[in-house]
C-alpha positions in Angstrom: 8.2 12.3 7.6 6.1 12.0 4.9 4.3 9.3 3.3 4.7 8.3 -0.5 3.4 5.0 -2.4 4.8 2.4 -4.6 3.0 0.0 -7.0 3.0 -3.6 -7.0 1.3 -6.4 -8.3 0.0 -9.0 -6.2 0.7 -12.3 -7.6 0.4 -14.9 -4.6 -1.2 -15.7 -1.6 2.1 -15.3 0.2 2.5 -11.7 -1.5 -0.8 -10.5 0.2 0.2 -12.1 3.5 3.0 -9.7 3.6 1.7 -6.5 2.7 1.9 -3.7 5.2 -1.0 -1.6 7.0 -2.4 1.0 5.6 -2.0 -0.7 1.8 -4.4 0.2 -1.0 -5.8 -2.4 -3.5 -6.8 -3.1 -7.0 -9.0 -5.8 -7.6 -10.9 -7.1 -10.5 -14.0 -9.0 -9.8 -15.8 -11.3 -11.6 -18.4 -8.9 -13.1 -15.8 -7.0 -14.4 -15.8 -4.1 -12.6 -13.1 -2.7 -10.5 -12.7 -2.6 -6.5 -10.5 -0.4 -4.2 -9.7 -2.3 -0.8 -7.9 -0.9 1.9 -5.7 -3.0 4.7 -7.1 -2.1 7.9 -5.2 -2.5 11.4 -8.2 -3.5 12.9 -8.3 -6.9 14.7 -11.1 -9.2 15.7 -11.1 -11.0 19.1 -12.3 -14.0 17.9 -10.1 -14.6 15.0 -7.0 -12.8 16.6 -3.8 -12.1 13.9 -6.3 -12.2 10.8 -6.5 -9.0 8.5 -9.4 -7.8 6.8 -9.6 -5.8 4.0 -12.2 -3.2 3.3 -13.9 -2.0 -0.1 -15.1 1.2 -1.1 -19.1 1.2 -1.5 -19.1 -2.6 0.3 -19.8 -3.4 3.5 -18.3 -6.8 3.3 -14.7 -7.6 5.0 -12.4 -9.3 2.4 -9.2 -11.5 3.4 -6.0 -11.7 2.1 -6.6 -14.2 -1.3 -9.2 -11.1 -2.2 -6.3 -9.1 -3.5 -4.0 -11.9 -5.2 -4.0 -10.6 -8.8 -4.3 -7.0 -8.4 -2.4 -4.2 -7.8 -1.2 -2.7 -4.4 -0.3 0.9 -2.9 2.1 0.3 -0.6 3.1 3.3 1.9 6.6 4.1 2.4 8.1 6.5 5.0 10.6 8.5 3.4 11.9 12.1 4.9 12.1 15.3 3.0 15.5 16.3 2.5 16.4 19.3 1.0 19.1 19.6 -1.6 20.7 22.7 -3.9 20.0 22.0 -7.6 23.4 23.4 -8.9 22.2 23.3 -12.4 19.3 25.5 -11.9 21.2 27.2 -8.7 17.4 26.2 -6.8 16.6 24.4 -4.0 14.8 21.2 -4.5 13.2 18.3 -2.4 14.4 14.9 -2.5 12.3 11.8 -0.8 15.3 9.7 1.3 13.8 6.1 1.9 14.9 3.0 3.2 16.4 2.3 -0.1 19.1 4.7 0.7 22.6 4.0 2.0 23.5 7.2 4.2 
C-alpha cells in the first residue's frame, strides 16, 4: 500500500467535518501569512468525538471552522500495481485507488 494525496478546497463547515485523519491544511490567516495544520487522531476525554487540528510553529489546537477556506491534503490508499508499457516495451507503476472498478 502506499499513500498518495489529493487537493481540495475547503469551502464549508460541513466539508471540514468530513475530512479524514491524517489530512494536511492550507490556511490563510488574518495577517496574511500562511499556516500548515495537520488532522490529528488524537482525542480528548473531556470533549470526547472533537478533532483538533495542529499548526506548524504553534502550540495552539485549532478546530474544524480553522480550515474552511483553505486547501486540504487528503491521503488516499491506493496499491502499486505493476503494468507492461507496450509502447515503450517497459514496465511501469500504476496507483489503483478506490476510484477503480476491478
Amino acid at each position: 500500500m502506499t499513500t498518495i494525496y489529493t487537493t481540495v478546497p475547503v469551502e464549508t463547515l460541513d466539508q471540514a467535518k468530513q475530512l479524514p485523519h491524517g489530512t494536511i491544511a492550507r490556511v490563510l490567516l488574518d495577517n496574511g501569512d500562511w499556516l500548515v495544520l495537520a488532522l490529528s487522531d488524537l482525542s480528548s476525554p473531556k470533549k470526547p468525538g472533537q478533532r483538533f487540528w495542529f499548526g506548524t510553529f504553534s502550540t495552539n489546537a485549532f478546530l474544524d471552522d480553522a480550515v474552511v477556506g483553505g486547501t486540504a491534503l487528503i491521503p488516499l490508499e491506493v496499491e502499486d500495481e505493476s503494468i507492461l508499457d507496450e509502447t515503450r516495451s517497459r514496465q511501469k507503476t500504476v496507483y489503483v485507488g478506490p476510484w477503480e472498478d476491478r
